[in-house]
N, C-alpha and C positions, 0 to 999 in steps of 0.2 A: 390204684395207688398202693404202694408197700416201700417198707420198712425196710434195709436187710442190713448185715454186718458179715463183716468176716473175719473168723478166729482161728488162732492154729492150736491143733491141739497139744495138751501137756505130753513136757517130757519123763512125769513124774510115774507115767501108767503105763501100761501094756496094753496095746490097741487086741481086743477078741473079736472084734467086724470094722467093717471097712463101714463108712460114713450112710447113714440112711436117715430118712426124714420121717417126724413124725409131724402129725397136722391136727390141730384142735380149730372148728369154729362155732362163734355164738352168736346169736342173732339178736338184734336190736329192733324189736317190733315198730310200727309206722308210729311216730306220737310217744316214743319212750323220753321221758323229760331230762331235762338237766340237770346232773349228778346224779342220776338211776344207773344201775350197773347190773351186769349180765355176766355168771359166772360159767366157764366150762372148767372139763378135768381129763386130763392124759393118765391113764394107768401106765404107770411104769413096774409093774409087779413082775413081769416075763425078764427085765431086763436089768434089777437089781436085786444081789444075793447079798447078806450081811455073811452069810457063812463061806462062800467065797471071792469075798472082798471085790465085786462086780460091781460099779456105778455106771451113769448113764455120762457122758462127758459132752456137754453144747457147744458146740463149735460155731454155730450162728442164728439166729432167729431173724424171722420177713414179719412184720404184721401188712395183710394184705384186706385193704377194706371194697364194700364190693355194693351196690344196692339190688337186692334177690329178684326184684325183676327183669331183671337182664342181667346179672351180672358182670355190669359192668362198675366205672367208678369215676362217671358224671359226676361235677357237682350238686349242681343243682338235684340230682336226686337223692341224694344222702343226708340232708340237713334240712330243717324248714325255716332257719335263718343264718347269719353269722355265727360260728363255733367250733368246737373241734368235738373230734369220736379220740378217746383217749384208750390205748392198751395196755398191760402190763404181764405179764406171764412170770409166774411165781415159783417156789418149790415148796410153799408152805402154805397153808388155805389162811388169808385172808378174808372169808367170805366176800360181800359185794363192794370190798372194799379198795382202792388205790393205794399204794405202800410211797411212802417219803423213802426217797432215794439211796437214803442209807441202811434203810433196811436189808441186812445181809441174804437176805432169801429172795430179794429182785434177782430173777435172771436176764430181765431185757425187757424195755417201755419205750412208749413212742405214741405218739399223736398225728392226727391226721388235720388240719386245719382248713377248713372249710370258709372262704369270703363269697356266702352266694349269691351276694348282691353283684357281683362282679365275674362271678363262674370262675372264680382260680383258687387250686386248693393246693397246698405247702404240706411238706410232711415233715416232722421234726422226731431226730432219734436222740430219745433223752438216755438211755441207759443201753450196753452191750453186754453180752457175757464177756468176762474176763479183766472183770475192772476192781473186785472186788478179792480178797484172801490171801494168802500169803504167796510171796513170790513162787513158792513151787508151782501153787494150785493156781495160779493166775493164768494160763494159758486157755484154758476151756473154763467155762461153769462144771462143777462135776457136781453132779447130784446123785446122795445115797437114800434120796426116799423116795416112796413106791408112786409119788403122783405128782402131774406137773399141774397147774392152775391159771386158768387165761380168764382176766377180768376185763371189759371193756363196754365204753356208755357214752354217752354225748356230754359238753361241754358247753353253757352260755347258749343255747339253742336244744328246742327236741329232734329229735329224727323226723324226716318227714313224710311225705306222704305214702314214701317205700320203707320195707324192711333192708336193714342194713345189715349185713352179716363181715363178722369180723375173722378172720383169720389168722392164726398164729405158723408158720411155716417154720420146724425148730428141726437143723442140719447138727447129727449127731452119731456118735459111736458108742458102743458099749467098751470098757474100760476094764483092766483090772490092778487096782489099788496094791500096795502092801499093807500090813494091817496098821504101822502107824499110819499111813495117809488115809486112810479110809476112815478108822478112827477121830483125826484132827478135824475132818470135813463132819463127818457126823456131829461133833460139840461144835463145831461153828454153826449148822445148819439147828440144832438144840437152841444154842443160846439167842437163835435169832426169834425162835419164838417164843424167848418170856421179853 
């Protein structure tokens, strides 16, 4: 089961690569309880310069849930009751924590809902890049800092008898900003975390 959106990118930037994907996953051991949460981290150090004005820009994020013995995304093997595996992939550490929706450093969340009593599971996308910032920068998320953050954990039920691995699938380009735009995204992505 997965997540996915689709975004266009900003007219605000100067595309320096053509679209590539990066991928972060984090595992949900057999038995991890509800509201435990499992952090991973994307280094974006290679692909952002403050010196020159280089961001990362998300044009769409997948969360793709999976149970590690098969890899596949049965229900019945993903949950050991009624609940959901909940995602969120960040631009700002959180630690193991889920951001309320208006925190400006969400780049994209979503749920996976699980009815095992019944083997049918619903995905719900609560959040996409490009919902948030000023009309310029509204096209892509553009991120000026060095790491991205994929948090994800069960929901009203534990994991069950398998490890659950979660996946973040984030479709993106390398950018380059002029210094006010790089700048304005910098004190929005600052102020989002006091």
């Amino acid at each position: 089961m997965f997540i996915g959106c689709q975004c266009h990118r900003s007219n605000m930037a100067t595309a320096k690569t053509g679209s590539f994907y990066l991928t972060e996953t984090v595992q949900l051991n057999n038995g991890t309880a509800s509201g435990q949460r499992v952090q991973g981290s994307i280094d974006l150090g290679a692909y952002v310069s403050v010196a020159q004005g280089l961001c990362v820009a998300i044009e769409s994020v997948d969360f793709i849930y999976q149970a590690s013995t098969s890899n596949g995304g049965a229900v019945v093997d993903l949950m050991a009751g009624n609940g959901a595996i909940s995602a969120q992939l960040t631009d700002l550490n959180p630690g193991t924590a889920l951001l309320v929706a208006n925190n400006q450093s969400l780049v994209a969340s979503g749920s996976l809902n699980c009815a095992i009593t019944s083997g049918i599971a619903s995905h719900s996308s609560d959040f996409y890049p490009d919902n948030f910032g000023p009309a310029a920068h509204s096209e892509s998320f553009m991120v000026v800092n060095d790491t991205l953050y994929l948090c994800a954990g069960p929901d009203a039920a534990s994991i069950g008898a398998n490890d659950v691995q979660v996946t973040a699938r984030i479709r993106c380009r390398v950018v380059k900003l002029s210094n006010k735009d790089w700048m304005a995204i910098a004190i929005q992505s600052t102020a989002a975390d006091n």
